[in-house]
C-alpha positions in Angstrom: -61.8 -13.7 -72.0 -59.0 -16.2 -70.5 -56.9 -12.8 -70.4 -59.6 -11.2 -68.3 -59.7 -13.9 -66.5 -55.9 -13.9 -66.0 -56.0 -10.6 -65.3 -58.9 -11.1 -63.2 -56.9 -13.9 -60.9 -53.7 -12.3 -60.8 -55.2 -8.8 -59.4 -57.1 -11.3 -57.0 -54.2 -12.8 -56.3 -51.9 -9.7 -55.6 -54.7 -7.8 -53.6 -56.6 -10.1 -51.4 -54.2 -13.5 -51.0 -50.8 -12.4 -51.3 -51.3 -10.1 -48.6 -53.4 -12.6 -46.5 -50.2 -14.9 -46.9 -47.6 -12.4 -45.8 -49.2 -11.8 -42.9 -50.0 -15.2 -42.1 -45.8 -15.8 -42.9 -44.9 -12.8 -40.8 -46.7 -13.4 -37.7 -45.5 -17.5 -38.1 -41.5 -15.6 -38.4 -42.1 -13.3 -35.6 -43.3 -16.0 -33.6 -40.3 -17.9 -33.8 -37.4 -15.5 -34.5 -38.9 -12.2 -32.2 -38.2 -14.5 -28.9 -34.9 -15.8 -30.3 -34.3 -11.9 -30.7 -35.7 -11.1 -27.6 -33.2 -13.6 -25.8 -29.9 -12.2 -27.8 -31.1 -8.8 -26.8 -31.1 -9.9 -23.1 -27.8 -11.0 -23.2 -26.1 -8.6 -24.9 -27.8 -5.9 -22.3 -26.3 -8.4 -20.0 -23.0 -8.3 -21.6 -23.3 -4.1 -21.6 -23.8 -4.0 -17.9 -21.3 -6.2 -16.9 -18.9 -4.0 -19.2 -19.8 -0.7 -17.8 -19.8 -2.6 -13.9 -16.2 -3.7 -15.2 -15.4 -0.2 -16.2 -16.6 1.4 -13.3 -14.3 -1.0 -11.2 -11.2 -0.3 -13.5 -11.6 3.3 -13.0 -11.9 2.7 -9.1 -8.8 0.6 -9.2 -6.4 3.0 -11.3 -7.3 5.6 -9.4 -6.8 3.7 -5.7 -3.3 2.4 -7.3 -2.5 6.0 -8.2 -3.6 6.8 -4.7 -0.7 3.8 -3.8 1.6 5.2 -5.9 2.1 8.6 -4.6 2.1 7.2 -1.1 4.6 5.0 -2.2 6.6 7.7 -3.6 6.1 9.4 -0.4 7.1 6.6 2.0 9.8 6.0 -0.2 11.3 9.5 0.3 10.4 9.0 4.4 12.3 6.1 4.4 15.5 7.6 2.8 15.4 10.1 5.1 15.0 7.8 8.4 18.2 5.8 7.0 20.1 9.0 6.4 19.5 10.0 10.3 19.7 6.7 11.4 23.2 6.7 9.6 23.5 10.3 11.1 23.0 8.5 14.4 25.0 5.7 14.0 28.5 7.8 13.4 27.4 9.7 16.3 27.2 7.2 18.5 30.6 5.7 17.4 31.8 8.9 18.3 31.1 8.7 21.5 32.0 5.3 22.1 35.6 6.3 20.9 35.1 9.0 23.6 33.7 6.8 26.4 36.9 4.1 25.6 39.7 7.0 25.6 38.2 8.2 28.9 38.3 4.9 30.5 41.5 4.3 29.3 42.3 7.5 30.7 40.6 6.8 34.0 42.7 3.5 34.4 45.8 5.6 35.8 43.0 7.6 38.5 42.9 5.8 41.7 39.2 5.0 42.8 37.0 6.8 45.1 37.3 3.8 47.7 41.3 3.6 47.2 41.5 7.6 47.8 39.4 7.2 50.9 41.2 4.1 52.0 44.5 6.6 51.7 43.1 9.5 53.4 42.2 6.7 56.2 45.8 5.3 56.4 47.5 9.0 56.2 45.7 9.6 59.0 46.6 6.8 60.8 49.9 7.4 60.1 49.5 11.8 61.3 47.8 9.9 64.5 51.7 8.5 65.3 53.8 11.3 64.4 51.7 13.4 66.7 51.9 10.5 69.0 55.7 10.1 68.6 56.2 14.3 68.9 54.8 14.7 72.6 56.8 11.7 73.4 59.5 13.3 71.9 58.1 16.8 73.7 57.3 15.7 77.0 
């Protein structure tokens, strides 16, 4: 009879408290590790969106600093171009310095309007007298 009784006990034991206890033990570990869980869970969404936000903003920023780039490479290219004409210019404009200076140097030798005109005055003057002195002469 102890080995019904045994028997008896243990079946008791496995079918009406051990399950009674595992629930009891459950709820009492889902009470206290479900919120701890619950709060690791919240941060690692946290974590995720921050990642995807940070990914989101790195795609934005490589492609606005490939945007830079090729305006770069384009203002780059402009600006040889400017300093090639402005070079361009520059030996032009000597050019014509070296023109203007050998003209002035030229013009040195050229009497001025107001000396030509203050020649024309006097040689008339002077055809004044000789007409002056031929009627004397004449007369």
């Amino acid at each position: 009879m102890s080995e019904e009784l045994v028997s008896a006990l243990a079946r008791f034991h496995r079918e009406v408290v051990l399950p009674d206890i595992e629930r009891v033990v459950a709820d009492r570990v889902a009470g206290l590790v479900n919120p701890r869980f619950d709060a690791i869970d919240g941060h690692f969404d946290s974590i995720y969106h921050r990642l995807e936000r940070l990914d989101t903003e790195s795609v934005a920023i490589k492609a606005g600093l490939g945007r830079l780039e090729q305006r770069l490479g384009v203002l780059a290219a402009e600006h040889r171009d400017l300093v090639a004409t402005v070079r361009q210019l520059d030996e032009r404009l000597s050019r014509v310095e070296k023109q203007l200076d050998e003209l002035v140097a030229a013009q040195r030798g050229y009497a001025s309007r107001s000396e030509v005109q203050e020649l024309r005055t006097r040689l008339d003057g002077l055809q004044a007298r000789i007409d002056a002195l031929g009627r004397r002469t004449d007369g």
